[in-house]
N, C-alpha and C positions, 0 to 999 in steps of 0.2 A: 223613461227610467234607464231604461239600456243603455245610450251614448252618457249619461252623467254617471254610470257605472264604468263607461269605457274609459271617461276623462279621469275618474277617482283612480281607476286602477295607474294610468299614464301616469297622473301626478305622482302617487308613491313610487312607482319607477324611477321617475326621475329623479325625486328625494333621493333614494337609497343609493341612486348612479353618481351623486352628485355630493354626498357622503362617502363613497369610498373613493373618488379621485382626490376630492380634498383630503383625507388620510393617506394619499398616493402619493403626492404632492409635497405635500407635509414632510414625509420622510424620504424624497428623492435623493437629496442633498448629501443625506449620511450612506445611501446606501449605493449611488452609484458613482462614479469614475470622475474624473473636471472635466471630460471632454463632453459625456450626458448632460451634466450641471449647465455648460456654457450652451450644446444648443439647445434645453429648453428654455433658459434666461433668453437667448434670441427666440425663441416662439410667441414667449411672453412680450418682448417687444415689438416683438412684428404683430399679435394679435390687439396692444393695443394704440401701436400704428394705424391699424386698419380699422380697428373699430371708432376710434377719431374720424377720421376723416368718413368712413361709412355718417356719422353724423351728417356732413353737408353734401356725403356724395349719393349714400343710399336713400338716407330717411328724407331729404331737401331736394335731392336733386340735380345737385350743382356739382357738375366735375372740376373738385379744385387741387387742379396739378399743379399748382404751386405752393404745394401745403408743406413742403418740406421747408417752406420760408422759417416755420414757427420751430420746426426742429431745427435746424439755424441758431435763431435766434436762442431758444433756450440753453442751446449745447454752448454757443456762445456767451452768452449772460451769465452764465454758470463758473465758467472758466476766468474770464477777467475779474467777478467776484473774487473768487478762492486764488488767486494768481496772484492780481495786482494790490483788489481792496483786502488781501488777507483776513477775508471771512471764511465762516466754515459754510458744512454743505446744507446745511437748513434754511438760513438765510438767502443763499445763492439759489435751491430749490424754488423758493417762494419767488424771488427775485425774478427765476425763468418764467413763472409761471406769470408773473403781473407782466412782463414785458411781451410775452404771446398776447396774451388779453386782451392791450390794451391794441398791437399790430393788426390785430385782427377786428376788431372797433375801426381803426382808422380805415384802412382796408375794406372791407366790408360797405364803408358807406359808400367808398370809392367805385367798389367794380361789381358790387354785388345787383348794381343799375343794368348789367350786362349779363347775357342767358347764353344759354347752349356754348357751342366751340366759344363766340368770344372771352367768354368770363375763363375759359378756362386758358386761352392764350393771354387774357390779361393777368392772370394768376402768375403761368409762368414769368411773363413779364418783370411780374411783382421781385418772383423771388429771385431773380437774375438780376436784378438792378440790387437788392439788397446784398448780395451777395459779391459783386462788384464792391457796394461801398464797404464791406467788411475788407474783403483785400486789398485796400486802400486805405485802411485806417492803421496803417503802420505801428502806430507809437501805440495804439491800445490794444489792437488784436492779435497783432504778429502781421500781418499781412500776411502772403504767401508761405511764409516760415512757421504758420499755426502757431497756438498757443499751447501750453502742458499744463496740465494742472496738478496739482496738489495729489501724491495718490493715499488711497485710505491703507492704513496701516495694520500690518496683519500678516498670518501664513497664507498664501496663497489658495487652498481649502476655504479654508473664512471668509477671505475676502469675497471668494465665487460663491459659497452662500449668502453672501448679505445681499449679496446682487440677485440671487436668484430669488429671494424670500421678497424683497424690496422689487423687484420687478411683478411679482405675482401680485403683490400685495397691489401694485396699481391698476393688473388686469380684470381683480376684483372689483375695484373702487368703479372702474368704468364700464366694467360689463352690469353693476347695479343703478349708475346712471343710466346706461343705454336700455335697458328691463323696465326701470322706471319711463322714460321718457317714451318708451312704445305704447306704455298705457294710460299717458296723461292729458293734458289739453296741449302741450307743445308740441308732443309726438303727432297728433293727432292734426294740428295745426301742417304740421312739416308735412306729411304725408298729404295732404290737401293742394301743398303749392307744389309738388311733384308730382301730383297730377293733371291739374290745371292753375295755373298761379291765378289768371284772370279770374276764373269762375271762383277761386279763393279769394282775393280780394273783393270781389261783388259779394261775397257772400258776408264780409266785413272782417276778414283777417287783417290784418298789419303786417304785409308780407314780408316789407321790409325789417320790420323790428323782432320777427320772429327768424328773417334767414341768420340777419346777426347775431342774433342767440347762439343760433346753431353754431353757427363759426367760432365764436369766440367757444364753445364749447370745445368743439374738434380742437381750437388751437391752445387752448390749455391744456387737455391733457400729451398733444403734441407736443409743446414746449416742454413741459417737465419731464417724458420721456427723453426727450434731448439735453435737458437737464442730467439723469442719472445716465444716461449712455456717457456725457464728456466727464463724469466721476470715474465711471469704471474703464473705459477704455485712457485715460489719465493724459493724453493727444487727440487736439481736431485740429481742422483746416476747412477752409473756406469749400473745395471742391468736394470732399467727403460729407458733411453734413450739411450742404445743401445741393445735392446730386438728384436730381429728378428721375433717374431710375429706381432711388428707391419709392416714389410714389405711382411708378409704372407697375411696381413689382406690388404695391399697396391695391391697386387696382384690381390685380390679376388675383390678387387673396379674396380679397372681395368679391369676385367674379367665381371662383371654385365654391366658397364657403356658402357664400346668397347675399344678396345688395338687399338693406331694410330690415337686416334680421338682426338679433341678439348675439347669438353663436356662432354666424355665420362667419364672421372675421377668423372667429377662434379655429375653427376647421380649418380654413384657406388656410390660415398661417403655420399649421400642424403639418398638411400636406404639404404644402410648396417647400415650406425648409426642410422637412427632413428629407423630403425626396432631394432638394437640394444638397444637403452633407453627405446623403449615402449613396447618392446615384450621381450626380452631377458634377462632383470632383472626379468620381472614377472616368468620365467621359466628357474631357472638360471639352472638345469639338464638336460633340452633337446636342450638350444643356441648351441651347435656344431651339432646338428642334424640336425638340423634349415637351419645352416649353410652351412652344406655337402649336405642338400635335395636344398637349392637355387643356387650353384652351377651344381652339375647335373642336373638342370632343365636348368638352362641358356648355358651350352655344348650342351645340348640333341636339345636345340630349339633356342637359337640365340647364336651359335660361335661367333658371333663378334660384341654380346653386344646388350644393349635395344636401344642404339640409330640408330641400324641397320634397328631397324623396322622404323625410322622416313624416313631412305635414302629408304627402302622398298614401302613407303606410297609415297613418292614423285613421286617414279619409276609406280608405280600401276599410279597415277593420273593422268601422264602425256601419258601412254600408251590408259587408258580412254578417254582422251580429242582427241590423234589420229583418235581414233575409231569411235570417234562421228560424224556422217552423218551432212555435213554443207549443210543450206538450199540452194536451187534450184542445187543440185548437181544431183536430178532426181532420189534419193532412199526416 
């Protein structure tokens, strides 16, 4: 009865934690400053950056460093839509998101034959040859000279809200896929071949048809976040949105937050950019040191991320409350 009293209690914590940031949230926009607004909109993109690819890199297993293919791609898809075919941004959204999809289908069947470092030097691969053919395609992307797109119209205020509501609005969408997916047959699946694929397949998984799941999932909602990034930022180019440090920097979120977890992106991402805005600009010589000392600190002392310490606190509390001498028990 105890620990189902420990978990009741936890659960309503968390409800009421999770009600007053979404009321927090809610009214960030009116109340603080564009410079607040623009870097929680980047938080919210970087959390669901990393919680994508946490899809094929946490829950699967698969380091896929060239997932920035599908931010590419979407940021791209998005742009020559509203650009050239003069459509709006609904269409072009959707647009990003069938053309990650289906990249990642094709892909997937291709290299997902491939484990540990290859798959992830074929990844890069991937997204460096695509990325090549987009600066080459002259007449429809710009080539080197990037594309602009269409910017949304508006005061400046508004315009940074719509982004910032529209970005949360998808860190939701995905953080209740990823919640779902940890307690379904897919999660539970993925979790199997990150631990042993073989012994998962013997055991009659369809490794294959369940990694390409994963991907195309990571690469959907990658795509359409690069979708709404080439709306609001209203300029891409070929080196910018498929730059492979930002999925070094996706890693390292992943790595502070916890690799396999729900929240664990959203942490990372919270930590690493704001320490980035407030500490990293002031010291723009020693941010990589910064950077390499908070990694080997977060190896050396939580492998499996700051939210480990919360499942640590849970485990502590509830071995506490066993321990605890209940009255007339005669100690």
């Amino acid at each position: 009865m105890i620990p189902q009293a420990i978990g009741g209690k936890w659960k309503t914590a968390g409800a009421l934690l999770l009600a007053v940031l979404a009321l927090l949230l809610a009214a960030a926009p009116f109340l603080l400053t564009g410079f607040w607004v623009r870097l929680l909109t980047y938080i919210f993109m970087f959390s669901v950056l990393s919680s994508a690819l946490n899809i094929i890199a946490g829950f699967t297993g698969y380091a896929a460093f060239g997932n920035m293919v599908f931010f590419g791609l979407g940021a791209y898809t998005t742009a020559v839509l509203m650009s050239k075919a003069r459509l709006g941004f609904v269409p072009a959204f959707l647009g990003s998101a069938l053309v990650a999809g289906i990249t990642a289908v094709l892909l997937g069947l291709l290299l997902l034959r491939l484990k540990g470092h290859y798959f992830a030097l074929g990844t890069l691969g991937a997204a460096e040859a695509v990325k090549y053919l987009i600066e080459n395609l002259t007449g429809l992307t710009g080539g080197g000279q990037g594309l602009t797109v269409p910017p949304l119209r508006g005061r400046p205020a508004t315009v940074n809200t719509f982004f910032y509501f529209l970005m949360l609005l998808l860190l939701v969408v995905i953080l209740l896929v990823v919640w779902r997916l940890s307690r379904n047959r897919l999660g539970y699946a993925l979790k199997a071949i990150r631990a042993n694929e073989e012994a998962a397949g013997v055991m009659g998984i369809d490794t294959t048809r369940y990694k390409i799941t994963a991907w195309v999932l990571s690469a959907l909602f990658t795509g359409v976040t690069g979708s709404i990034y080439a709306y609001w930022f209203t300029y891409i180019d070929a080196p910018t949105v498929f730059d492979v440090m930002w999925v070094v920097k996706m890693f390292v979120i992943i790595l502070i937050g916890g690799a396999g977890t729900v929240f664990g992106p959203v942490i990372g991402a919270f930590i690493l950019e704001t320490i980035s805005e407030l500490v990293w600009s002031r010291f723009l010589n020693l941010h990589l040191g910064i950077l390499g000392l908070i990694i080997i600190l977060v190896v050396l002392f939580m492998p499996r991320g700051i939210i480990s310490l919360v499942t640590q606190g849970r485990s502590l509390l509830s071995l506490a409350h066993r321990r605890r001498p209940r009255e007339g028990d005669g100690r």
